[in-house]
mmCIF entry with sequence, helices, sheets and N, C-alpha, C, O atoms, coordinates in Angstrom:
data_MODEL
# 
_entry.id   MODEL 
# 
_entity.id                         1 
_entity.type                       polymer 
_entity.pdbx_number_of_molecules   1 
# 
_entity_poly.entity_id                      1 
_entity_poly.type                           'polypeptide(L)' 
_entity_poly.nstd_linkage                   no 
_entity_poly.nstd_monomer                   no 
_entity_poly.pdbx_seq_one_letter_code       
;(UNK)(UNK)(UNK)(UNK)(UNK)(UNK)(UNK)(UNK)(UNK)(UNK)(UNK)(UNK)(UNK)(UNK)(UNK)(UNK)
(UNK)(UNK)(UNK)(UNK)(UNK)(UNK)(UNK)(UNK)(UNK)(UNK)(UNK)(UNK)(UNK)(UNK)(UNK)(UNK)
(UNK)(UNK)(UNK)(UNK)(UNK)(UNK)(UNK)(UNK)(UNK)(UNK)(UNK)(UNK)(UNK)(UNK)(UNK)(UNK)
(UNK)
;
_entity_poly.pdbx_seq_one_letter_code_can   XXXXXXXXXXXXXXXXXXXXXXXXXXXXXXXXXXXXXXXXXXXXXXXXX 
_entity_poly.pdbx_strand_id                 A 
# 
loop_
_entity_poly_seq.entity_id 
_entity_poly_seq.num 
_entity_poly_seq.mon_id 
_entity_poly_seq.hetero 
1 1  UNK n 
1 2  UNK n 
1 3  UNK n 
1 4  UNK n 
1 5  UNK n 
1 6  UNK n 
1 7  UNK n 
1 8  UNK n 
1 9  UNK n 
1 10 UNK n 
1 11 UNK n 
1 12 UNK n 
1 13 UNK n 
1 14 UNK n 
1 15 UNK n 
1 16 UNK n 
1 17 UNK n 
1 18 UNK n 
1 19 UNK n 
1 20 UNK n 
1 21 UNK n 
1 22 UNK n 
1 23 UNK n 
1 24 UNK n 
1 25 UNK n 
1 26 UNK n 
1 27 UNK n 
1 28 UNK n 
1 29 UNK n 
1 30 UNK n 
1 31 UNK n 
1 32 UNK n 
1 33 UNK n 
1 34 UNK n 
1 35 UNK n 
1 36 UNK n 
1 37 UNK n 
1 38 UNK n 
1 39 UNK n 
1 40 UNK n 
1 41 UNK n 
1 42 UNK n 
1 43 UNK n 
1 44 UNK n 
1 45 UNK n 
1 46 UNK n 
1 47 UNK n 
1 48 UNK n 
1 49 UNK n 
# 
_struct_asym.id          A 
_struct_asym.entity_id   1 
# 
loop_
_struct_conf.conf_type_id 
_struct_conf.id 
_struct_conf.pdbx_PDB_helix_id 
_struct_conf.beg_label_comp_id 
_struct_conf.beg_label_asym_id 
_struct_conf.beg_label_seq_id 
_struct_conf.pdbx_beg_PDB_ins_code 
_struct_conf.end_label_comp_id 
_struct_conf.end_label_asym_id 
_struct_conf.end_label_seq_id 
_struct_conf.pdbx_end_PDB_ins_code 
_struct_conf.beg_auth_comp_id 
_struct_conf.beg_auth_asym_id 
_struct_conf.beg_auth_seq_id 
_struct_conf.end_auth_comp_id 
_struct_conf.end_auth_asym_id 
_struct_conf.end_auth_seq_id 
_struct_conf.pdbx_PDB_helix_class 
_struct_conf.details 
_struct_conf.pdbx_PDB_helix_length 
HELX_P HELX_P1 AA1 UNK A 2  ? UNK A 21 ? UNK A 2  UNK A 21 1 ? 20 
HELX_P HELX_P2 AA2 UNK A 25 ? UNK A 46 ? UNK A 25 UNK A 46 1 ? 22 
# 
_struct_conf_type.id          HELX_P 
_struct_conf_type.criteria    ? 
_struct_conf_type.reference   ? 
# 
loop_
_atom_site.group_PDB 
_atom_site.id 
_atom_site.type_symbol 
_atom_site.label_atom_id 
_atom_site.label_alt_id 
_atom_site.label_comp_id 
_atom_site.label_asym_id 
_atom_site.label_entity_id 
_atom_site.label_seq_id 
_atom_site.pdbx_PDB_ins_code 
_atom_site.Cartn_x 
_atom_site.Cartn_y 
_atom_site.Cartn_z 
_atom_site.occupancy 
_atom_site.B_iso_or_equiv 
_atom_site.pdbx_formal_charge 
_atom_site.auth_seq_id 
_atom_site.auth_comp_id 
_atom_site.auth_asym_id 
_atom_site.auth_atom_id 
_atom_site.pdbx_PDB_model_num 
ATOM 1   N N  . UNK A 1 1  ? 1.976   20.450 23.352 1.00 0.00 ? 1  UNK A N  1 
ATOM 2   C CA . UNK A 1 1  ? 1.406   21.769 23.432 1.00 0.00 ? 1  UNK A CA 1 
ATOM 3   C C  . UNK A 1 1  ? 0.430   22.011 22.280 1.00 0.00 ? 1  UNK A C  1 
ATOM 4   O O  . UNK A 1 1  ? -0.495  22.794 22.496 1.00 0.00 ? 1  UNK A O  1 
ATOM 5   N N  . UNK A 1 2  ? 0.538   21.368 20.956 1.00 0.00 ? 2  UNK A N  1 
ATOM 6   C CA . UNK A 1 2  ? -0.146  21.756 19.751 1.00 0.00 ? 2  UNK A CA 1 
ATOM 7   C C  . UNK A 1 2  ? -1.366  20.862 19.837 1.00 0.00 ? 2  UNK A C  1 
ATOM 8   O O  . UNK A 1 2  ? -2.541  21.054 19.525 1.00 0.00 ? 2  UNK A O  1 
ATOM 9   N N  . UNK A 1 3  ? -0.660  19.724 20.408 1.00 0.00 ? 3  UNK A N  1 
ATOM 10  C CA . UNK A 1 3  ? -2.554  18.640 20.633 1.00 0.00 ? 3  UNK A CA 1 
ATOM 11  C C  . UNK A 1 3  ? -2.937  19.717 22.007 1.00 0.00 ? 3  UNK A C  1 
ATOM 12  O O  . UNK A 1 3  ? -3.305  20.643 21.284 1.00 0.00 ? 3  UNK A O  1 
ATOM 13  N N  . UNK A 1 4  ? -3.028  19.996 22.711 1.00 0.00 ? 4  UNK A N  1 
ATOM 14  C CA . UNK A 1 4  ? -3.561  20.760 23.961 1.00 0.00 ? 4  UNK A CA 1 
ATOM 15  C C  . UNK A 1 4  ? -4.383  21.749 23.437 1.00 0.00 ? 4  UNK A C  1 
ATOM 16  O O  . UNK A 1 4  ? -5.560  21.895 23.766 1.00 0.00 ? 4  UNK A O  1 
ATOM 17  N N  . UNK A 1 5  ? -3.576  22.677 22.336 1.00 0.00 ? 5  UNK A N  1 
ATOM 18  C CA . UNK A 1 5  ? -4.451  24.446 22.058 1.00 0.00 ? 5  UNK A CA 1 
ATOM 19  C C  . UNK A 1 5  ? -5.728  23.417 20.907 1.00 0.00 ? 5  UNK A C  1 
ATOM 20  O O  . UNK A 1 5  ? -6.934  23.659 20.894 1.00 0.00 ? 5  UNK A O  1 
ATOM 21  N N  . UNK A 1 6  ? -5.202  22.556 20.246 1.00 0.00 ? 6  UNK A N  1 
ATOM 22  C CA . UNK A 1 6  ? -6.726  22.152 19.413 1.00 0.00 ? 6  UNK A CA 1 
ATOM 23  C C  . UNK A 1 6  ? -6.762  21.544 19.822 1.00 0.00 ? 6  UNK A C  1 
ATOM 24  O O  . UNK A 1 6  ? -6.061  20.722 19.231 1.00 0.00 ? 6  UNK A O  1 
ATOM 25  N N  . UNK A 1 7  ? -7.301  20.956 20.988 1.00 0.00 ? 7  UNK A N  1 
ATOM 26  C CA . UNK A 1 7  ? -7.939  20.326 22.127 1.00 0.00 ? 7  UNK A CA 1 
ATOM 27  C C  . UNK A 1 7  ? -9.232  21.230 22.401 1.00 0.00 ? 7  UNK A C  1 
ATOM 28  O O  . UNK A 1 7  ? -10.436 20.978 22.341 1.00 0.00 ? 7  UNK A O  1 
ATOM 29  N N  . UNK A 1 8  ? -8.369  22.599 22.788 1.00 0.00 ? 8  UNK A N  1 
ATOM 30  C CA . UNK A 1 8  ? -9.281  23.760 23.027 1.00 0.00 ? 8  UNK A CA 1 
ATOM 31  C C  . UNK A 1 8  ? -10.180 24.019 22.158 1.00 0.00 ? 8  UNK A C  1 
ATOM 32  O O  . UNK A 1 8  ? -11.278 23.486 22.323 1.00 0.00 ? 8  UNK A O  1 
ATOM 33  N N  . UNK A 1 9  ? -9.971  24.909 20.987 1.00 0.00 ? 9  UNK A N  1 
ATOM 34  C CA . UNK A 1 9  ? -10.133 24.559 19.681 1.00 0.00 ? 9  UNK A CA 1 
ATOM 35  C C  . UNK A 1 9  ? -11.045 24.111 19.079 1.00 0.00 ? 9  UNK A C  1 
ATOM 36  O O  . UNK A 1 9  ? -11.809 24.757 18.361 1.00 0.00 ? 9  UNK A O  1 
ATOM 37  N N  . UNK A 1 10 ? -11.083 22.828 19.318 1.00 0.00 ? 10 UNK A N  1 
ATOM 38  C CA . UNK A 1 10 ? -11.653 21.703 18.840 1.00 0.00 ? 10 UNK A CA 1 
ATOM 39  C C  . UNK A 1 10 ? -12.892 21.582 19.711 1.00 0.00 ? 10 UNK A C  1 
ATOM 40  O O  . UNK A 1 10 ? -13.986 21.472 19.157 1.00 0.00 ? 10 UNK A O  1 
ATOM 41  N N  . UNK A 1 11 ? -12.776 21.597 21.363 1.00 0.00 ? 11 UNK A N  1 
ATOM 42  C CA . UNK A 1 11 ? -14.290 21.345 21.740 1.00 0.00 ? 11 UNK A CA 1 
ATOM 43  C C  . UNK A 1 11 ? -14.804 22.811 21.706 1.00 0.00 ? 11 UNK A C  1 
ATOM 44  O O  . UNK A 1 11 ? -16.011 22.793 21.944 1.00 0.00 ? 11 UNK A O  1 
ATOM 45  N N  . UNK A 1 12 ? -14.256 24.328 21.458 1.00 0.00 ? 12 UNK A N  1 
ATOM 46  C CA . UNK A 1 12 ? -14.979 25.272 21.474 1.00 0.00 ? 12 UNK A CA 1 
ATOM 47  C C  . UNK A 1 12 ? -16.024 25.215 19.977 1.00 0.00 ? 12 UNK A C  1 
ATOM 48  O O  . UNK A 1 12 ? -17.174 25.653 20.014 1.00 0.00 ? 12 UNK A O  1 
ATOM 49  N N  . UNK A 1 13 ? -15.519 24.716 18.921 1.00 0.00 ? 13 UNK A N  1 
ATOM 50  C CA . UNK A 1 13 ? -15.809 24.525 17.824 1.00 0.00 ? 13 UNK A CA 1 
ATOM 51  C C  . UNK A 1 13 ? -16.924 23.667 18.098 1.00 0.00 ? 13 UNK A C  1 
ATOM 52  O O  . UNK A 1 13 ? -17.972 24.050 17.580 1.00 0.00 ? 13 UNK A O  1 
ATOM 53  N N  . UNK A 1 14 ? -16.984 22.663 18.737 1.00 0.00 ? 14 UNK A N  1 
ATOM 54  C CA . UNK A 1 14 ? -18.358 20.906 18.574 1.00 0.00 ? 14 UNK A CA 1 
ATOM 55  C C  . UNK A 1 14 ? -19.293 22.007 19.392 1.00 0.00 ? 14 UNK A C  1 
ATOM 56  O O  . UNK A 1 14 ? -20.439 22.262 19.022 1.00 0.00 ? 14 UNK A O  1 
ATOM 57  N N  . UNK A 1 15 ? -18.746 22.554 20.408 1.00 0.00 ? 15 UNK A N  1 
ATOM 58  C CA . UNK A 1 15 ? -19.965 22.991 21.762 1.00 0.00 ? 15 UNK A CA 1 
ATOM 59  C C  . UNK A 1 15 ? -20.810 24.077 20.940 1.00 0.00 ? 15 UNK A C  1 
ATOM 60  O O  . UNK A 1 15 ? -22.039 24.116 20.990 1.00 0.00 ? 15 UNK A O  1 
ATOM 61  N N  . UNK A 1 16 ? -19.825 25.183 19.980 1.00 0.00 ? 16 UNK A N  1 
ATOM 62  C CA . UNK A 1 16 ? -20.714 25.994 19.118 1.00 0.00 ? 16 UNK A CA 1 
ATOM 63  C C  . UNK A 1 16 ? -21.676 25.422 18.024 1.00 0.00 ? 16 UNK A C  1 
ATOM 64  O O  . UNK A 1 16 ? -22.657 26.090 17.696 1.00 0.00 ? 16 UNK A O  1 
ATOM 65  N N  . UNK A 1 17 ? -21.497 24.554 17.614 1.00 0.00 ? 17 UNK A N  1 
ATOM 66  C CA . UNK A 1 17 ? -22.339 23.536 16.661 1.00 0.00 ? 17 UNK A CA 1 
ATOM 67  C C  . UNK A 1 17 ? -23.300 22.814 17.709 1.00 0.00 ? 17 UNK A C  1 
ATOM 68  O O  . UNK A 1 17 ? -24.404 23.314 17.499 1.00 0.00 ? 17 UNK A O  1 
ATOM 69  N N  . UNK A 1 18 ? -23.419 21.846 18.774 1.00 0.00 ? 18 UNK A N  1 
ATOM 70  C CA . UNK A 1 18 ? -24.141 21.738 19.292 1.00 0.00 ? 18 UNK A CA 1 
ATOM 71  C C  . UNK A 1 18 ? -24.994 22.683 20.081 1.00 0.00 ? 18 UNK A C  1 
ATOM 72  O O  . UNK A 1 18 ? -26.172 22.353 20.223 1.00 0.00 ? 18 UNK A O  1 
ATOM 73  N N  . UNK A 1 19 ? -24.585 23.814 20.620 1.00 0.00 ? 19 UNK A N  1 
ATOM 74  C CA . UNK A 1 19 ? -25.195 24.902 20.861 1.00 0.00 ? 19 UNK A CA 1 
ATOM 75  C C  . UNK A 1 19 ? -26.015 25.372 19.598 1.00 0.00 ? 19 UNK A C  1 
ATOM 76  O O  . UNK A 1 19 ? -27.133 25.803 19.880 1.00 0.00 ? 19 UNK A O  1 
ATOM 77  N N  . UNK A 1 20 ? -25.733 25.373 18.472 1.00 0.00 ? 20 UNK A N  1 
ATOM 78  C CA . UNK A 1 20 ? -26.587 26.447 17.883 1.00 0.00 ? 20 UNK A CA 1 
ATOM 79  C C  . UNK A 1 20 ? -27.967 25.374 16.996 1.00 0.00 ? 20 UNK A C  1 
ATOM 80  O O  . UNK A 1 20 ? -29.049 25.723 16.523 1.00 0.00 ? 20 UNK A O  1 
ATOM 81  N N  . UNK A 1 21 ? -27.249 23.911 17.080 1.00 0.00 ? 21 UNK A N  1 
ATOM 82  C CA . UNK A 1 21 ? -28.070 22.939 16.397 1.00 0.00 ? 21 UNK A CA 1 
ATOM 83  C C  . UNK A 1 21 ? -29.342 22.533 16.978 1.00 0.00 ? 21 UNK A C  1 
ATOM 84  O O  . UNK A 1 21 ? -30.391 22.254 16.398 1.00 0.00 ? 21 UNK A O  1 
ATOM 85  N N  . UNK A 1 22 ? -29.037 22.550 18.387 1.00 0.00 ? 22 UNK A N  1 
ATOM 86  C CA . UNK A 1 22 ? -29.458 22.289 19.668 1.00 0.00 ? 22 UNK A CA 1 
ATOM 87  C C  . UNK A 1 22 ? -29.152 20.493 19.386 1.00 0.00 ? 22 UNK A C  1 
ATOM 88  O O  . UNK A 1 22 ? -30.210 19.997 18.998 1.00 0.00 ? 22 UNK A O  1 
ATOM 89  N N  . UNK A 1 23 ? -28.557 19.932 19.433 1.00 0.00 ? 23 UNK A N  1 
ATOM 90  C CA . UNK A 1 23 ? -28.143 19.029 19.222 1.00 0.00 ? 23 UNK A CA 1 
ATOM 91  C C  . UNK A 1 23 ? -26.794 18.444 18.823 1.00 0.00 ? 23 UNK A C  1 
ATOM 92  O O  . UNK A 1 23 ? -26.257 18.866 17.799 1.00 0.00 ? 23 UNK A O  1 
ATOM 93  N N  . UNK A 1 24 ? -26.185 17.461 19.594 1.00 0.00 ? 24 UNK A N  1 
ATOM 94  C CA . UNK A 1 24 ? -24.977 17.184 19.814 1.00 0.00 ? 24 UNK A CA 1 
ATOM 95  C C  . UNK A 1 24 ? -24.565 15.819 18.423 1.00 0.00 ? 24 UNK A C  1 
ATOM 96  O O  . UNK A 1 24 ? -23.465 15.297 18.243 1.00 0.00 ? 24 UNK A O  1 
ATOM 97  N N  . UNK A 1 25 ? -25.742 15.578 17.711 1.00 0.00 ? 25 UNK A N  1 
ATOM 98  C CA . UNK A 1 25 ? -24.931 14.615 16.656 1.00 0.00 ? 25 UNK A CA 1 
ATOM 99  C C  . UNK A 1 25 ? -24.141 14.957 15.605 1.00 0.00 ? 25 UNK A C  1 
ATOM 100 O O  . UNK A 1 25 ? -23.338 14.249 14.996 1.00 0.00 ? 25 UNK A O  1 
ATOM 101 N N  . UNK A 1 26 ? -24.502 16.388 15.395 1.00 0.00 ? 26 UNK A N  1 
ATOM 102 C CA . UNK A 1 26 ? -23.102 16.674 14.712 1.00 0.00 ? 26 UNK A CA 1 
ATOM 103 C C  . UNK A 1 26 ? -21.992 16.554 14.791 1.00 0.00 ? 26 UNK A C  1 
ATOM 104 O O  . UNK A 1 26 ? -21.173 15.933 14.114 1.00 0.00 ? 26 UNK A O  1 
ATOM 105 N N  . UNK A 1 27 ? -21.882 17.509 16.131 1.00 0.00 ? 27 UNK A N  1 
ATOM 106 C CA . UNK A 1 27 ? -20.759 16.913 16.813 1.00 0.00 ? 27 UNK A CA 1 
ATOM 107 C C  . UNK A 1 27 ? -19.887 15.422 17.102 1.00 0.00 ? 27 UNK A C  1 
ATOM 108 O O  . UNK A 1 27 ? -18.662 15.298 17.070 1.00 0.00 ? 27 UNK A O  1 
ATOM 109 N N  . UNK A 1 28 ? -20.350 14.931 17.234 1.00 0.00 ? 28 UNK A N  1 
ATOM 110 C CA . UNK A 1 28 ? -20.529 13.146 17.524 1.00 0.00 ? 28 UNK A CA 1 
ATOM 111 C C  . UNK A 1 28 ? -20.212 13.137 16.012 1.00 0.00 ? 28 UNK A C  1 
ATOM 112 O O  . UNK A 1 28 ? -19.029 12.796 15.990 1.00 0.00 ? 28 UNK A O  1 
ATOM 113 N N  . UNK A 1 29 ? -20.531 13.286 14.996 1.00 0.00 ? 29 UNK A N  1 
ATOM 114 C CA . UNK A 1 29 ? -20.066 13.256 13.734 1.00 0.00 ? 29 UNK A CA 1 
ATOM 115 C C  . UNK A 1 29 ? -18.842 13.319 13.246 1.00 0.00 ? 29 UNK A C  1 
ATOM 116 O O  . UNK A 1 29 ? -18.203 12.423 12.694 1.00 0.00 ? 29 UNK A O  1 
ATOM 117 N N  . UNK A 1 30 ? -18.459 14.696 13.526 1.00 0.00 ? 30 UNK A N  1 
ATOM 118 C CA . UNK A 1 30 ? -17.258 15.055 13.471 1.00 0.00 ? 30 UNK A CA 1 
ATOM 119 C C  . UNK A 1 30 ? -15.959 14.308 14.254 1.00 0.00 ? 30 UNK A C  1 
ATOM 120 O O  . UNK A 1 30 ? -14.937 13.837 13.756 1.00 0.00 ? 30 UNK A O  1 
ATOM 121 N N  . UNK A 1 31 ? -16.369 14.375 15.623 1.00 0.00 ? 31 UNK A N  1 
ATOM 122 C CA . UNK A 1 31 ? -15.489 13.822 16.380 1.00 0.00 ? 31 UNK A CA 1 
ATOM 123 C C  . UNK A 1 31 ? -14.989 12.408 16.066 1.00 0.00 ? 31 UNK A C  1 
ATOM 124 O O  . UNK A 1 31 ? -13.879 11.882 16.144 1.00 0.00 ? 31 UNK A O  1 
ATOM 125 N N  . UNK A 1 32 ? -16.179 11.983 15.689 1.00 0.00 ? 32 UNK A N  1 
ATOM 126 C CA . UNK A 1 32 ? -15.831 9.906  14.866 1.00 0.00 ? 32 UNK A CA 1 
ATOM 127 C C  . UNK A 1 32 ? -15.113 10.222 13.478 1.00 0.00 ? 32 UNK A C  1 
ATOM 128 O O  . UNK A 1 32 ? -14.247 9.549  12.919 1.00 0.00 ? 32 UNK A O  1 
ATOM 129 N N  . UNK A 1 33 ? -15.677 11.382 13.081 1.00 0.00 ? 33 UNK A N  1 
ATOM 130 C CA . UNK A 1 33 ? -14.987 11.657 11.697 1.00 0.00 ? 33 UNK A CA 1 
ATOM 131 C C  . UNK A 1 33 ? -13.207 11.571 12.368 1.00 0.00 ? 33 UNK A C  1 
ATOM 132 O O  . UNK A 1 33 ? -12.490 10.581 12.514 1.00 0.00 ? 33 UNK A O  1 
ATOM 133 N N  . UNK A 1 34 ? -13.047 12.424 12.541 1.00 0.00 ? 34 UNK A N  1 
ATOM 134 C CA . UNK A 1 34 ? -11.273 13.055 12.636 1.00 0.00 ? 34 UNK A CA 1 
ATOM 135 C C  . UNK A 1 34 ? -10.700 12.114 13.461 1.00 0.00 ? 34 UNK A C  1 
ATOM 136 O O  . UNK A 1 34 ? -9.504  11.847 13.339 1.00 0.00 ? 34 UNK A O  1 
ATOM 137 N N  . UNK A 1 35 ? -11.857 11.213 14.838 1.00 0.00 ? 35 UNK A N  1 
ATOM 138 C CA . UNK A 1 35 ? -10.464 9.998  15.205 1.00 0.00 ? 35 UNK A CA 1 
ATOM 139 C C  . UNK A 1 35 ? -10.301 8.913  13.947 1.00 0.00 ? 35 UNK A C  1 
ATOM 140 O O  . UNK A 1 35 ? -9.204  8.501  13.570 1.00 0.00 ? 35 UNK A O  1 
ATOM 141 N N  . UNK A 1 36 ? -11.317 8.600  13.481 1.00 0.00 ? 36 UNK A N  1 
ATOM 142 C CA . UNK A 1 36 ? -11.317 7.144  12.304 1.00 0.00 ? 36 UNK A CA 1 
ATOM 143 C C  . UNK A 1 36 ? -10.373 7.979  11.380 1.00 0.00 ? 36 UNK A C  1 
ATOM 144 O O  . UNK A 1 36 ? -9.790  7.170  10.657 1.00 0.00 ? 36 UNK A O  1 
ATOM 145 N N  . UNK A 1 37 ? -9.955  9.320  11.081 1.00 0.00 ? 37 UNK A N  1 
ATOM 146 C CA . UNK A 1 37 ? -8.968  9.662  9.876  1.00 0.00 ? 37 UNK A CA 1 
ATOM 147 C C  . UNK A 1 37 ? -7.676  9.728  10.404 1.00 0.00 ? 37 UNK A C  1 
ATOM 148 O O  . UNK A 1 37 ? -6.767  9.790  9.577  1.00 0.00 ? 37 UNK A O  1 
ATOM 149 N N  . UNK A 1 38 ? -7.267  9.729  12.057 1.00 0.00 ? 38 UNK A N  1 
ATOM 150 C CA . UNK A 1 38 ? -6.334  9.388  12.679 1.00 0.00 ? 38 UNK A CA 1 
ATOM 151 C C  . UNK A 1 38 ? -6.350  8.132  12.477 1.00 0.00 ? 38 UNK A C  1 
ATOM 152 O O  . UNK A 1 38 ? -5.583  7.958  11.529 1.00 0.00 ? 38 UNK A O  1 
ATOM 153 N N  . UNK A 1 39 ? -6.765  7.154  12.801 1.00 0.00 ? 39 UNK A N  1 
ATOM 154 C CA . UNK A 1 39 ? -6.372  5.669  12.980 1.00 0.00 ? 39 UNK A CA 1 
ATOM 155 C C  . UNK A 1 39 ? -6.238  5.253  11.086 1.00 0.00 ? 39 UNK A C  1 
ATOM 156 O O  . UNK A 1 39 ? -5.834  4.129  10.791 1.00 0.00 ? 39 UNK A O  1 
ATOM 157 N N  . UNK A 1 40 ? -6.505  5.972  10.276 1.00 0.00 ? 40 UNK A N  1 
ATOM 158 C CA . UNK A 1 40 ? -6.629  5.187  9.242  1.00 0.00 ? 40 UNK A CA 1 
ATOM 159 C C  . UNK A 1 40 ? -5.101  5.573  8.805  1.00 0.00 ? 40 UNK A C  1 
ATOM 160 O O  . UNK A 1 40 ? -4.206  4.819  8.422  1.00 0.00 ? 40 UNK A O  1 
ATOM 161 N N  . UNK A 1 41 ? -5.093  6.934  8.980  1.00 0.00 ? 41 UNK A N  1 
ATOM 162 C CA . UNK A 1 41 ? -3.730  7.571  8.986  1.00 0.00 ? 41 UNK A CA 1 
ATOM 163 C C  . UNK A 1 41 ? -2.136  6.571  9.586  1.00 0.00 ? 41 UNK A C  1 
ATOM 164 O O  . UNK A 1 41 ? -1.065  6.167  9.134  1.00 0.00 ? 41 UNK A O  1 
ATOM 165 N N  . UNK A 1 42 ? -2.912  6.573  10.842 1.00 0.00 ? 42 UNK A N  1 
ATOM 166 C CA . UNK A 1 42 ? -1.527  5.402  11.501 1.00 0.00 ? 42 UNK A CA 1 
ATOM 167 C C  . UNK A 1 42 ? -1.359  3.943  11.425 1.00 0.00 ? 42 UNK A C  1 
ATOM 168 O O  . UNK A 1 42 ? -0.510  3.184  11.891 1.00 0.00 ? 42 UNK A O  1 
ATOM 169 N N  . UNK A 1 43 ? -2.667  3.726  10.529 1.00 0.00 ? 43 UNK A N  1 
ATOM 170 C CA . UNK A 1 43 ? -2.321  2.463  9.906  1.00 0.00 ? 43 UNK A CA 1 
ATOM 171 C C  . UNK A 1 43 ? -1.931  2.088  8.709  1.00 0.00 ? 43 UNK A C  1 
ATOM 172 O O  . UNK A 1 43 ? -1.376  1.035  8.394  1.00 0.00 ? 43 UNK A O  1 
ATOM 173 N N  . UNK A 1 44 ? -2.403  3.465  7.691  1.00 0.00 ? 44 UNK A N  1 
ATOM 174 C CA . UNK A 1 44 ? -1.228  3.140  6.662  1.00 0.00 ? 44 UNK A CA 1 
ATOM 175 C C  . UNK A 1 44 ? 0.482   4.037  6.758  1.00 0.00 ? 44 UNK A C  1 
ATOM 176 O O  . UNK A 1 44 ? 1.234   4.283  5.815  1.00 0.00 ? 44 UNK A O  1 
ATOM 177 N N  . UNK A 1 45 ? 0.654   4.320  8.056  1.00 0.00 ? 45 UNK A N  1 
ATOM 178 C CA . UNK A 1 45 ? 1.985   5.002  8.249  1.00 0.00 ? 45 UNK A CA 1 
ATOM 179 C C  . UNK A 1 45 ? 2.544   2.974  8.522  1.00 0.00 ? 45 UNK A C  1 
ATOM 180 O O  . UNK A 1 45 ? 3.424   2.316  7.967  1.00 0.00 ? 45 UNK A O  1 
ATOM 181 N N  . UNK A 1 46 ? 1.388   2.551  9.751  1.00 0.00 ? 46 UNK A N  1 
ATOM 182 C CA . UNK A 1 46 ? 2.257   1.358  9.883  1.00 0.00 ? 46 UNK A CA 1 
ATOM 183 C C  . UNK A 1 46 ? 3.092   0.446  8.362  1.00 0.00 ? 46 UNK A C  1 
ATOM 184 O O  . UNK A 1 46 ? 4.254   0.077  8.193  1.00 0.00 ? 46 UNK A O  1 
ATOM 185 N N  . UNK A 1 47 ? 1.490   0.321  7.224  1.00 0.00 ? 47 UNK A N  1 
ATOM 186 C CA . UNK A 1 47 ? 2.088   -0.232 5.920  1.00 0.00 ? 47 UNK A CA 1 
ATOM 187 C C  . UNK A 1 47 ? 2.837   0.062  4.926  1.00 0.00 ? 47 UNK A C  1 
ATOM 188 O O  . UNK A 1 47 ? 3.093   -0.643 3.950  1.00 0.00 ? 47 UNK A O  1 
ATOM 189 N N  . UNK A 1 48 ? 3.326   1.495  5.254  1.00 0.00 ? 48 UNK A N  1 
ATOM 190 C CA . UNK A 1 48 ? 4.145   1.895  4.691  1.00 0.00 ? 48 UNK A CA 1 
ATOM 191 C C  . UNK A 1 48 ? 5.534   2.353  4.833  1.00 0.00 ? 48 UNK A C  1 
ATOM 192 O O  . UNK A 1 48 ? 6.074   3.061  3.983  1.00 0.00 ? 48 UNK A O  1 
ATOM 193 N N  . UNK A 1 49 ? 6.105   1.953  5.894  1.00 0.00 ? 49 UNK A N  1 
ATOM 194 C CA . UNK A 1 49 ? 7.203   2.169  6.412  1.00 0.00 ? 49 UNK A CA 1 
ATOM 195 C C  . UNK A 1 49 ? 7.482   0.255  6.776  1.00 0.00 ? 49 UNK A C  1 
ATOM 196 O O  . UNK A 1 49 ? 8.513   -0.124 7.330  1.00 0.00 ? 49 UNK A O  1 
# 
């Protein structure tokens, strides 16, 4: 339920930045930003446990 509402959230947030930028690489920015800080995240959960 909590990944779902910032799901929401999250693309109302990129679409207002690409809307007002007129351009979507910000977005695209961000979005590579926060998955690569997930995966870096669950790979040092893997080396540390």
């Amino acid at each position: 339920m909590g990944e779902t509402i910032g799901s929401i959230f999250g693309g109302y947030i990129l679409g207002v930045i690409a809307l007002y930028s007129r351009n979507i690489w910000g977005g695209v920015a961000i979005h590579l930003g926060v998955a690569w800080l997930m995966e870096l995240a669950a790979y040092l959960q893997l080396l540390l446990w």
